[in-house]
C-alpha positions as CSV (number, residue, x, y, z in Angstrom):
1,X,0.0,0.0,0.0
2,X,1.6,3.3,-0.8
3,X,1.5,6.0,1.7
4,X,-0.5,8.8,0.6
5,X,1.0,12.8,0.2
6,X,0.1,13.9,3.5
7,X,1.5,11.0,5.4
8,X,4.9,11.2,3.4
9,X,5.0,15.1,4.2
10,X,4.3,14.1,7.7
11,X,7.1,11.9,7.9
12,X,9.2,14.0,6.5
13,X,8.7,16.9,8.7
14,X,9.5,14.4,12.0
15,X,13.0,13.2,10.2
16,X,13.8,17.1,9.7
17,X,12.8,17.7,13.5
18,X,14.7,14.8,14.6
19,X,17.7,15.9,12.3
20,X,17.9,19.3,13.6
21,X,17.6,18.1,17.3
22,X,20.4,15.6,17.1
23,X,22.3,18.3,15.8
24,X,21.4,20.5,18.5
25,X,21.5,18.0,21.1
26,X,25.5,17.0,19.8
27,X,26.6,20.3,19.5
28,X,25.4,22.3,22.5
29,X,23.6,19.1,24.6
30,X,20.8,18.1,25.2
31,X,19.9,20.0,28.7
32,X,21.5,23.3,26.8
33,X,18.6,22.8,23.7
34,X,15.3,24.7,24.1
35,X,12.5,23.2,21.9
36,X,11.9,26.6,20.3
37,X,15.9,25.9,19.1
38,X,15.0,23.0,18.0
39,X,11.6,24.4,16.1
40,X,13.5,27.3,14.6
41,X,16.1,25.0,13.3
42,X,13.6,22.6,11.6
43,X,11.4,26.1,10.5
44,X,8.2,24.9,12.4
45,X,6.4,26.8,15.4
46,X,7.1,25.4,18.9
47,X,3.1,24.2,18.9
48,X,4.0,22.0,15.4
49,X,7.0,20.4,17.3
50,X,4.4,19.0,20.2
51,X,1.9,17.9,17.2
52,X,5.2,15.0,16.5
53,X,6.4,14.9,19.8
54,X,5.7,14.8,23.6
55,X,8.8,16.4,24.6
56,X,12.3,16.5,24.0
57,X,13.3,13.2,25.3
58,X,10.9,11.5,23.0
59,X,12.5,13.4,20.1
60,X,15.9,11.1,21.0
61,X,14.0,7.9,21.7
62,X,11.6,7.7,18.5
63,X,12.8,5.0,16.4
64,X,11.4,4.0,13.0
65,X,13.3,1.0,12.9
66,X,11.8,-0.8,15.2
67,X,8.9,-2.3,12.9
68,X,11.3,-3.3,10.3
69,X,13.3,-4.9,13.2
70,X,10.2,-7.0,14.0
71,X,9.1,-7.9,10.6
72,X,13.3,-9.5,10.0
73,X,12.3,-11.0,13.2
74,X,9.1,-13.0,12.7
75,X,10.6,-13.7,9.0
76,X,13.6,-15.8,10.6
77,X,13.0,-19.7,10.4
78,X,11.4,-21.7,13.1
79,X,14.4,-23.7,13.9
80,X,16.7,-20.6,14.6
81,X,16.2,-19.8,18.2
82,X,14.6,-16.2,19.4
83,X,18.1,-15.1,20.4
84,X,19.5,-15.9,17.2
85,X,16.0,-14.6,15.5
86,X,16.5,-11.3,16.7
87,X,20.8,-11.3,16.3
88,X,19.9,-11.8,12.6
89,X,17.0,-9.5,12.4
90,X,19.1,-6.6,13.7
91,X,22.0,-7.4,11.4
92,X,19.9,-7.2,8.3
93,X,18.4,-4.3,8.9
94,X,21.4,-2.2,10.3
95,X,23.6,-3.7,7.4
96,X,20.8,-1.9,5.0
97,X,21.1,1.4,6.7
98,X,23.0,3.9,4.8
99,X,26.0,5.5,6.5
100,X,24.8,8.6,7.8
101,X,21.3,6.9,9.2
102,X,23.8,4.5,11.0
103,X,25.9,7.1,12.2
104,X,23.0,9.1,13.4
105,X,21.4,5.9,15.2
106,X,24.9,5.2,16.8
107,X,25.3,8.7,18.1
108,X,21.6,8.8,19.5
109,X,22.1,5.7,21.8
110,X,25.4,7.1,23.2
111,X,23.6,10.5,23.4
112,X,21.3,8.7,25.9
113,X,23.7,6.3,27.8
114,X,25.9,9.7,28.1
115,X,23.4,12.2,29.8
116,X,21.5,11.7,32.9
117,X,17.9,13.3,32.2
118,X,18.1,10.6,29.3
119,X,19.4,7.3,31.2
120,X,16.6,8.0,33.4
121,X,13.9,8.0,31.2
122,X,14.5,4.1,30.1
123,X,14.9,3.0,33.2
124,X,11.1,3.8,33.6
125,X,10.6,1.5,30.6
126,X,12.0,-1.4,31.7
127,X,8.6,-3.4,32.4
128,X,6.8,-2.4,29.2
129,X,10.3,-3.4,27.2
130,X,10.4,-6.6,28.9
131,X,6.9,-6.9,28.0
132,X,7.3,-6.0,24.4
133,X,10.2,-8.8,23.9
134,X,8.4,-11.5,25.9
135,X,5.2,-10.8,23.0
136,X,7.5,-10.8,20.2
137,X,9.2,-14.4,21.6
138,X,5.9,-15.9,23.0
139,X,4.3,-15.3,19.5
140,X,7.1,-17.2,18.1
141,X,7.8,-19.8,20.0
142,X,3.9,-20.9,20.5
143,X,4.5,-19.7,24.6
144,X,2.5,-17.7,26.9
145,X,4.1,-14.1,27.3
146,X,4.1,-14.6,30.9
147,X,5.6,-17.9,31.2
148,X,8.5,-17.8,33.4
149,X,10.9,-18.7,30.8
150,X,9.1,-16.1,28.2
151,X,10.0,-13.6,30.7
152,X,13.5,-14.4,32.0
153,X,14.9,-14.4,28.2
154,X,13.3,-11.2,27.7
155,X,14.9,-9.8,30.8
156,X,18.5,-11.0,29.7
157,X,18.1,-9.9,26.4
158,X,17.4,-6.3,27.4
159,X,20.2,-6.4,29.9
160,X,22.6,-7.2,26.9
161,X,21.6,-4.9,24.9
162,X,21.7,-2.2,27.4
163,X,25.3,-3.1,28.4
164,X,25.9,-3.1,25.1
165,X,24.8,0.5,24.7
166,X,27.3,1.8,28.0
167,X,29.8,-0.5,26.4
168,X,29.9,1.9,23.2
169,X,29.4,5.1,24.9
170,X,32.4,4.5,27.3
171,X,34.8,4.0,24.2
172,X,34.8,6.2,21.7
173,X,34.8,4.9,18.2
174,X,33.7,1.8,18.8
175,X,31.0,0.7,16.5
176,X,27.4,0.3,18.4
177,X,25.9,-2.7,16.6
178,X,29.4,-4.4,16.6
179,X,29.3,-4.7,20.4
180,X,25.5,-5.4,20.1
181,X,26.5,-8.2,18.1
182,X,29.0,-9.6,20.1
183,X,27.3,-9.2,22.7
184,X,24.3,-10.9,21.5
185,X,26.5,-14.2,20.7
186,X,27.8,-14.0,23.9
187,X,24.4,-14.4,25.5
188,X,23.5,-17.4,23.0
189,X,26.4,-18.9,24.2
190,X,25.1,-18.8,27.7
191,X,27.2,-15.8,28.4
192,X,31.0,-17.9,29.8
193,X,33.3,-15.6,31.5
194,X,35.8,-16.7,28.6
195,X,34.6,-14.8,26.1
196,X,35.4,-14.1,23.4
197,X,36.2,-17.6,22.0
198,X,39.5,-16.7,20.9
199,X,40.8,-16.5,24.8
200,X,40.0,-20.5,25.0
201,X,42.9,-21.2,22.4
């Protein structure tokens, strides 16, 4: 179905806001950056900014990659295990990003893991993540979302992921989604303290 001419310039107003905050946020911070900045910048009134976003936080945590994250997800073969599912669903989609989209996305995580008023905010999501993953693995694997299983590999998979973000941000120039990667393997490998495998030879 293609997306009709209002919907596309709606899109494409929320990219240039989200541009022009990022750019904001990066150059000055993000506790320095006033929404009307951020409105000016993007040439929209402060009242448009709040018609595509709640506040500035939500400006840094909006990410349209998560539905094609799910859909490389649930299109992964029965026999490859959720861990593995969602390794491989995040590699094929971040491998298609273009440079400056996967620049952008790396800098936003660190952005978060590296100022306070953001790390917070996640932390209040922790439940409804947990959640979220437990749906997308129960659906797959035939379970109930609250089984206790469901719910514990949910829980570990967001605690990797999440180290893998304070990982990044705490060494510049390392690549995001490499570490996510790793770090992803390292949990299907039922995380051993000699990791990686190369320290067993």
């Amino acid at each position: 179905m293609s997306i009709g001419l209002r919907e596309r310039k709606k899109l494409k107003t929320r990219a240039a806001i989200q541009k022009e905050a990022m750019r904001l946020f990066l150059d000055k911070g993000f506790d320095e950056t006033t929404i009307e900045e951020i409105a000016d910048a993007a040439e929209i009134s402060p009242s448009t900014f709040f018609n595509y976003f709640p506040s500035k936080e939500a400006v840094v945590f909006q990410d349209d990659l998560d539905p094609l994250i799910l859909e490389a997800f649930n299109a992964q073969p029965p026999e490859v295990n959720p861990i593995a599912a969602l390794r491989i669903a995040m590699h094929q989609v971040f491998g298609k990003l273009p440079d400056d989209v996967l620049a952008l996305t790396n800098e936003r995580m660190k952005l978060v893991i590296s100022t306070p008023a953001l790390r917070a905010a996640p932390l209040n999501e922790f439940a409804q993540l947990i959640d979220q993953i437990a749906d997308l693995i129960a659906h797959r694997e035939g379970r109930d979302p609250k089984d206790f299983a469901v719910r514990n590999l949910s829980g570990a998979l967001l605690g990797v992921l999440i180290s893998s973000y304070f990982n990044a941000a705490e060494s510049p120039g390392v690549d995001l989604f490499e570490v996510i990667e790793q770090s992803m393997r390292h949990l299907e490998a039922g995380l051993p303290l000699d990791w990686p495998p190369e320290k067993r030879r």
